[in-house]
C-alpha positions as CSV (number, residue, x, y, z in Angstrom):
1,X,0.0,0.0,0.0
2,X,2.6,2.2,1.1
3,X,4.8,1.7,-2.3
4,X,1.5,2.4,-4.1
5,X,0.8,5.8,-2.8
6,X,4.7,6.4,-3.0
7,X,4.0,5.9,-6.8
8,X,1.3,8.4,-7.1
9,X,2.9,10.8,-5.6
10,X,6.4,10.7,-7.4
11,X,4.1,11.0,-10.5
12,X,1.6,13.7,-9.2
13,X,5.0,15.6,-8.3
14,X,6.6,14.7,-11.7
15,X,3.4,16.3,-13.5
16,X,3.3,18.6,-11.7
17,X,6.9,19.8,-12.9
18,X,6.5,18.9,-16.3
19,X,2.8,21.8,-16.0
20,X,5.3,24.1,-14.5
21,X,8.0,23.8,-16.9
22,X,5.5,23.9,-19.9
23,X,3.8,26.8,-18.5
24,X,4.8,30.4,-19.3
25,X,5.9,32.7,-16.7
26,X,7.1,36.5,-16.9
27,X,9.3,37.6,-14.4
28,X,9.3,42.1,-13.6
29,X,11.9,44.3,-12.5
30,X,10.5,46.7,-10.5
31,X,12.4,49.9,-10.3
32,X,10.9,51.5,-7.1
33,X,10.3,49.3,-4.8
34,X,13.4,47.2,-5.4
35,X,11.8,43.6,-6.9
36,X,11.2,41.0,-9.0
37,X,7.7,40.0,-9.7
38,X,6.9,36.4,-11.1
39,X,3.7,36.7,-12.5
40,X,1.9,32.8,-14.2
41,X,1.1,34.3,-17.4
42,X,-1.9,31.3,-17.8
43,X,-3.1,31.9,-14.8
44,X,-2.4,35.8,-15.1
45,X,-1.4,36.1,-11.1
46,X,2.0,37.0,-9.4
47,X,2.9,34.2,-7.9
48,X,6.5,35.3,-6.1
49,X,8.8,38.7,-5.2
50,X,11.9,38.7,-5.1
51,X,13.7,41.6,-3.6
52,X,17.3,42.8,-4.5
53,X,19.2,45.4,-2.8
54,X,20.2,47.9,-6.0
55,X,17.6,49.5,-8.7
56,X,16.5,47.0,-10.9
57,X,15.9,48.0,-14.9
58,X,17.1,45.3,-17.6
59,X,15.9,41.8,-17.3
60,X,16.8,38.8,-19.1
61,X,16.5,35.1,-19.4
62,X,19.1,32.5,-20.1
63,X,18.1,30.8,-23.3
64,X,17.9,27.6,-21.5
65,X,15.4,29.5,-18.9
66,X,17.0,28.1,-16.2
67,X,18.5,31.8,-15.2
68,X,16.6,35.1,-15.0
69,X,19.4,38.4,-15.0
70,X,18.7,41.5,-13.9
71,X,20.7,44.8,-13.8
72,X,21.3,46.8,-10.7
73,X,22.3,50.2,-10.3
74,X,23.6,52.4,-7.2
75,X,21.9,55.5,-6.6
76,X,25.2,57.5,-6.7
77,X,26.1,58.3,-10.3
78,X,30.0,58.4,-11.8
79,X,31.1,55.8,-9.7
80,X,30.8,52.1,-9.2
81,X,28.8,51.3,-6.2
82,X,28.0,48.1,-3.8
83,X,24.6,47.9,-5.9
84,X,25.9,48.7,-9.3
85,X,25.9,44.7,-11.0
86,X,24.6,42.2,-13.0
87,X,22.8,39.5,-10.6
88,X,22.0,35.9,-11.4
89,X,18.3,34.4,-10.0
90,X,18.0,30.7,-9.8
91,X,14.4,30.4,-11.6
92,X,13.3,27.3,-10.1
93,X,14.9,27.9,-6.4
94,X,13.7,32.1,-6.8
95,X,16.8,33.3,-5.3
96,X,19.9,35.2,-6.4
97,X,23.0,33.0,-6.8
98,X,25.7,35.3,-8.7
99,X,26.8,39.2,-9.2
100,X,28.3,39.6,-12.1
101,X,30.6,42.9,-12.6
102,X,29.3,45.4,-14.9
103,X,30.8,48.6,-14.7
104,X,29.1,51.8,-13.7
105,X,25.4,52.2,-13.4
106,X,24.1,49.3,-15.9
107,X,20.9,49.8,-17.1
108,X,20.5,47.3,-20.0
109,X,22.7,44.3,-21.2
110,X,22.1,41.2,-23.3
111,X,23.0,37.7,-23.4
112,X,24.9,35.5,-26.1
113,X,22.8,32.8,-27.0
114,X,25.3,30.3,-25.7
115,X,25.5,31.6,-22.0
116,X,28.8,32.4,-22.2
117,X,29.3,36.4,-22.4
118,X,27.0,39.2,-21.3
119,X,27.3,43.1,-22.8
120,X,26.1,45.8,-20.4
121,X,25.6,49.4,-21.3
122,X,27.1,51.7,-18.3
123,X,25.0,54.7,-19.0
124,X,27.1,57.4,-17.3
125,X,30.2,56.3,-18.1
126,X,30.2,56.0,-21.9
127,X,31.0,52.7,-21.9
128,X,30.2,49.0,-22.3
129,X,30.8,46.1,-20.3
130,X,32.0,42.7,-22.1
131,X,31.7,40.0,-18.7
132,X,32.5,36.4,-18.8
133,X,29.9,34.5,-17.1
134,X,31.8,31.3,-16.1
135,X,35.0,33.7,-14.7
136,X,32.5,36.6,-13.6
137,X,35.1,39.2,-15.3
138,X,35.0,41.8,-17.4
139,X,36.8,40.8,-20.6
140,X,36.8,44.4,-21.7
141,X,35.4,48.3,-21.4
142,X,34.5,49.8,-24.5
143,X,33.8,53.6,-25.5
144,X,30.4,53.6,-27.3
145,X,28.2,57.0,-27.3
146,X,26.9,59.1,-24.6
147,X,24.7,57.4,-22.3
148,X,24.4,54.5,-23.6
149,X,21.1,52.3,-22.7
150,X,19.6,49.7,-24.9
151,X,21.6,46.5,-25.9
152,X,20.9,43.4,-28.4
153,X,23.4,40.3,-29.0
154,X,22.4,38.8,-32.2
155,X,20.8,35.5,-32.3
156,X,24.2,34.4,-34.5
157,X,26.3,36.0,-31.6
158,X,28.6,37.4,-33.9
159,X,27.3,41.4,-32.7
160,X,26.5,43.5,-30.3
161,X,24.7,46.5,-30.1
162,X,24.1,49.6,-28.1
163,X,22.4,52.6,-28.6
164,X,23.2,55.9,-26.9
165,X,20.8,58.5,-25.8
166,X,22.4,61.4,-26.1
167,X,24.8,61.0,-29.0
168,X,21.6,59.5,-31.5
169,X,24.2,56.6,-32.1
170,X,24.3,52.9,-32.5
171,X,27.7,51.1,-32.1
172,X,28.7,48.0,-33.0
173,X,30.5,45.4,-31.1
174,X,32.1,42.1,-32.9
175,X,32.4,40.1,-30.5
176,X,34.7,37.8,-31.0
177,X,37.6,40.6,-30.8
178,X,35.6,42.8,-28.4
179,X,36.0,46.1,-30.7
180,X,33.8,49.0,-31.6
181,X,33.9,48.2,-35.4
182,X,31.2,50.8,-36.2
183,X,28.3,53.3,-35.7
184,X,26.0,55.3,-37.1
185,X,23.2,57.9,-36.5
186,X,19.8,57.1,-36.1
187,X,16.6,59.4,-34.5
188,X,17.0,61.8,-31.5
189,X,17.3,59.2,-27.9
190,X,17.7,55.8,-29.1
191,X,16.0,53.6,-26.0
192,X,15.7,50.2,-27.3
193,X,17.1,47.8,-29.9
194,X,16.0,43.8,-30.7
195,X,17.5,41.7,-33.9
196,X,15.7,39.8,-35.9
197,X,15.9,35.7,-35.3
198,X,17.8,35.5,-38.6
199,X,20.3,38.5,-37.5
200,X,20.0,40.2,-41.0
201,X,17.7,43.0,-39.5
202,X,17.9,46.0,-35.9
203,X,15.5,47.4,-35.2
204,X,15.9,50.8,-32.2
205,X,13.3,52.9,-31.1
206,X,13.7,56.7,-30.8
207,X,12.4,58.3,-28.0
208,X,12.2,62.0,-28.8
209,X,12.1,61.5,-32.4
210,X,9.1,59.3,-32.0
211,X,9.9,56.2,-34.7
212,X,11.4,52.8,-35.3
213,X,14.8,52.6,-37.2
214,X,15.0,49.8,-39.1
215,X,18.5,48.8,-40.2
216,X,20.4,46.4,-42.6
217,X,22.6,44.3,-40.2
218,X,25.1,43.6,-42.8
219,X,25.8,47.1,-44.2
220,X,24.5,48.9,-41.1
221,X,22.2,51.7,-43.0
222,X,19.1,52.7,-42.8
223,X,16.6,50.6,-44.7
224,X,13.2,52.4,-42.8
225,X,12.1,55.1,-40.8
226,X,8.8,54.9,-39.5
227,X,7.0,57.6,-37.4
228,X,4.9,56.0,-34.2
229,X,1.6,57.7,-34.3
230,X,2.1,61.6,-32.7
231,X,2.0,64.1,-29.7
232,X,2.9,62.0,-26.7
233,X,4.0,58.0,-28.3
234,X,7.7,58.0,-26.7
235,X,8.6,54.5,-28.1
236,X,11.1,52.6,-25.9
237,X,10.9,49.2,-25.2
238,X,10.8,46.8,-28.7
239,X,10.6,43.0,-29.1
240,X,10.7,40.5,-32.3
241,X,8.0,37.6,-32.5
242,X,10.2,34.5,-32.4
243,X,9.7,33.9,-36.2
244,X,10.4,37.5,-37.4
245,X,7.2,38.2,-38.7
246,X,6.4,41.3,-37.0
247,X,7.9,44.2,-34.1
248,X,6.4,45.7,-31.2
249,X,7.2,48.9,-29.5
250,X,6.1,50.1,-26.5
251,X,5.1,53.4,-26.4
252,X,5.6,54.9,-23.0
253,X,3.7,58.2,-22.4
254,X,0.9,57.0,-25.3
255,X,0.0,53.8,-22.6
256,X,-0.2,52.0,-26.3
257,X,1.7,48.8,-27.9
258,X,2.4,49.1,-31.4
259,X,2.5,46.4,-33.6
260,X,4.9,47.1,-37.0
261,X,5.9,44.6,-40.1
262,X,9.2,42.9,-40.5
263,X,10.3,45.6,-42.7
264,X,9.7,48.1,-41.0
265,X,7.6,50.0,-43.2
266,X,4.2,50.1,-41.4
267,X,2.0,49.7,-38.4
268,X,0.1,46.8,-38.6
269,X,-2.3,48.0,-35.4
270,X,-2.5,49.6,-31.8
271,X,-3.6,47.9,-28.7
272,X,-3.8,50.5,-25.5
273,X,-2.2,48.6,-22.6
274,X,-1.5,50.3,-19.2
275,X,0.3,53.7,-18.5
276,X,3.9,54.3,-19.5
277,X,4.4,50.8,-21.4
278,X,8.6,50.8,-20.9
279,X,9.7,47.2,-21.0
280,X,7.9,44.6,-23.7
281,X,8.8,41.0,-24.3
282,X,7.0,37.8,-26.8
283,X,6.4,34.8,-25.1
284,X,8.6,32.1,-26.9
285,X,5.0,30.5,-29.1
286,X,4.6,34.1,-30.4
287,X,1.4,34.2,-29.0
288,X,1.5,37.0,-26.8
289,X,3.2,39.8,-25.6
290,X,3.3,41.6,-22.1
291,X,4.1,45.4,-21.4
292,X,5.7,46.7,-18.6
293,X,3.9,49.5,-17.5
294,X,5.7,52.1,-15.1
295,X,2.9,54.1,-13.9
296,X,-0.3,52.3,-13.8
297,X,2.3,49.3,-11.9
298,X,0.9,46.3,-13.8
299,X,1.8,44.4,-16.8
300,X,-0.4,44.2,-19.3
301,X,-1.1,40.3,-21.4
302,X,-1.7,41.2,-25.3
303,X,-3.0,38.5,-27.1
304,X,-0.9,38.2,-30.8
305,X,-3.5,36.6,-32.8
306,X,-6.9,39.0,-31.1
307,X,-4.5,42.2,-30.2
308,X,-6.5,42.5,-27.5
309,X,-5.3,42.2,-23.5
310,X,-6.6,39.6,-22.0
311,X,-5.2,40.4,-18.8
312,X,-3.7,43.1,-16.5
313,X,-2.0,41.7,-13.3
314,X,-0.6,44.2,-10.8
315,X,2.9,43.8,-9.8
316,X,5.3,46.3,-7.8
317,X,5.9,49.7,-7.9
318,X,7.6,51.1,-11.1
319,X,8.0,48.0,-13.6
320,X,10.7,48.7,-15.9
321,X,11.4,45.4,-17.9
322,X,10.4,42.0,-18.6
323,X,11.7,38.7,-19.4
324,X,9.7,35.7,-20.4
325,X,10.3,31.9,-19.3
């Protein structure tokens, strides 16, 4: 009897794992009050906080979504502080298990696909951060523009890229030899930048100037420049559905998610989410997308297919960003 109900449980526990692991779960950096919300995307509920002892902004998850990252900042700019790092969180366990270094004040980074390397953006230093994840050391500081911010690894890992605020720039980063090997100009504040699954296409969004830069990744020009609606859209955070098809923006100020073709050339639709949409990431089926949104401190669930929200979950107090397991 005994072995029997030992055998229903191991296999109530092991489905139980295999619903967890299958279901989709966002995790929120939120800037104010110092956490991490996990919200159950299915069941549209936080479910765990985690709190951290810097500013949290960027978020990312390991491609093998066994690691969530998160950047921390001290609140004393032009030096490094005790706070200013990259920090590891165990998904499953919910609790940080690394600090990576990352220079001064980090805001965003991004991830080689293989786990190996990270790139941070130090926005009031100038620089970017290239760390070694197994070694936890900076492998190299490089100049980019002024206050740099948003960064994308290519899917190919061959690139880096970060975009810089206050210099209208993009710069380049090869990877492999850790060199600036280019920029160029795009609209006024650059915030955020995603590359397409084939790496071919970058894609930044322009804060003050209001559009979506869409650039060659080969050449580096300019293939499209399309304006986000008017008056008070302040595009920031941007995401690519996992088979390139399409490109969503975040719209800050506007409280609206903007849905744009692969090319660049047009907006496909509009869905209003919550106020001051910053962060904005695609769950891994391309089925929907969730906002970040700072003021109205919930995410908002868009459904792809409907472009509606399904869902609005409150989370802490100022979400920046978002990462999707």
């Amino acid at each position: 009897m005994r072995a029997s109900l030992l055998a229903v449980w191991v296999a109530l526990a092991a489905s139980s794992h295999l619903y967890a692991q299958r279901g989709q779960t966002a995790y929120v950096s939120n800037e104010r009050s110092r956490t991490i919300s996990i919200v159950d995307l299915d069941a549209a509920r936080v479910i765990g906080t985690i709190p951290v002892d810097g500013r949290p902004r960027g978020i990312r998850m390991s491609a093998d979504g066994r690691q969530v990252y998160v950047a921390l900042s001290d609140d004393l700019p032009h030096r490094e502080g005790g706070q200013d790092a990259i920090v590891g969180i165990d998904a499953a366990r919910r609790r940080i298990t690394g600090r990576y270094p990352s220079g001064t004040d980090p805001e965003q980074f991004d991830l080689t696909r293989d786990g190996r390397f990270l790139y941070a953006a130090n926005e009031d230093a100038g620089t970017a951060s290239a760390v070694d994840l197994a070694t936890r050391k900076v492998l190299a500081t490089l100049v980019v523009g002024i206050e740099p911010e948003g960064v994308a690894v290519s899917p190919d890992g061959r690139r880096a890229y970060v975009t810089a605020e206050t210099s209208n720039s993009v710069s380049v980063i090869d990877t492999r030899s850790n060199a600036v090997v280019a920029n160029f100009l795009v609209e006024a504040r650059p915030r955020g930048v995603a590359v397409s699954p084939d790496s071919r296409r970058l894609y930044v969004s322009s804060e003050i100037g209001g559009t979506l830069t869409t650039v060659d990744a080969t050449s580096n020009e300019i293939v499209a420049t399309l304006r986000l609606g008017s008056g008070d859209g302040k595009p920031v955070g941007v995401a690519v559905a996992p088979d390139g098809g399409q490109v969503f923006v975040a719209s800050g100020a506007a409280g609206t998610l903007s849905f744009v073709s692969a090319d660049g050339a047009r907006v496909v639709a509009v869905v209003k989410v919550g106020r001051r949409p910053w962060g904005v990431a695609v769950t891994r089926d391309g089925r929907r997308a969730v906002t970040a949104n700072g003021v109205s401190n919930d995410i908002s669930i868009v459904d792809v297919a409907t472009r509606r929200v399904v869902a609005t979950v409150p989370v802490g107090d100022g979400p920046w960003g978002v990462a999707i397991r």
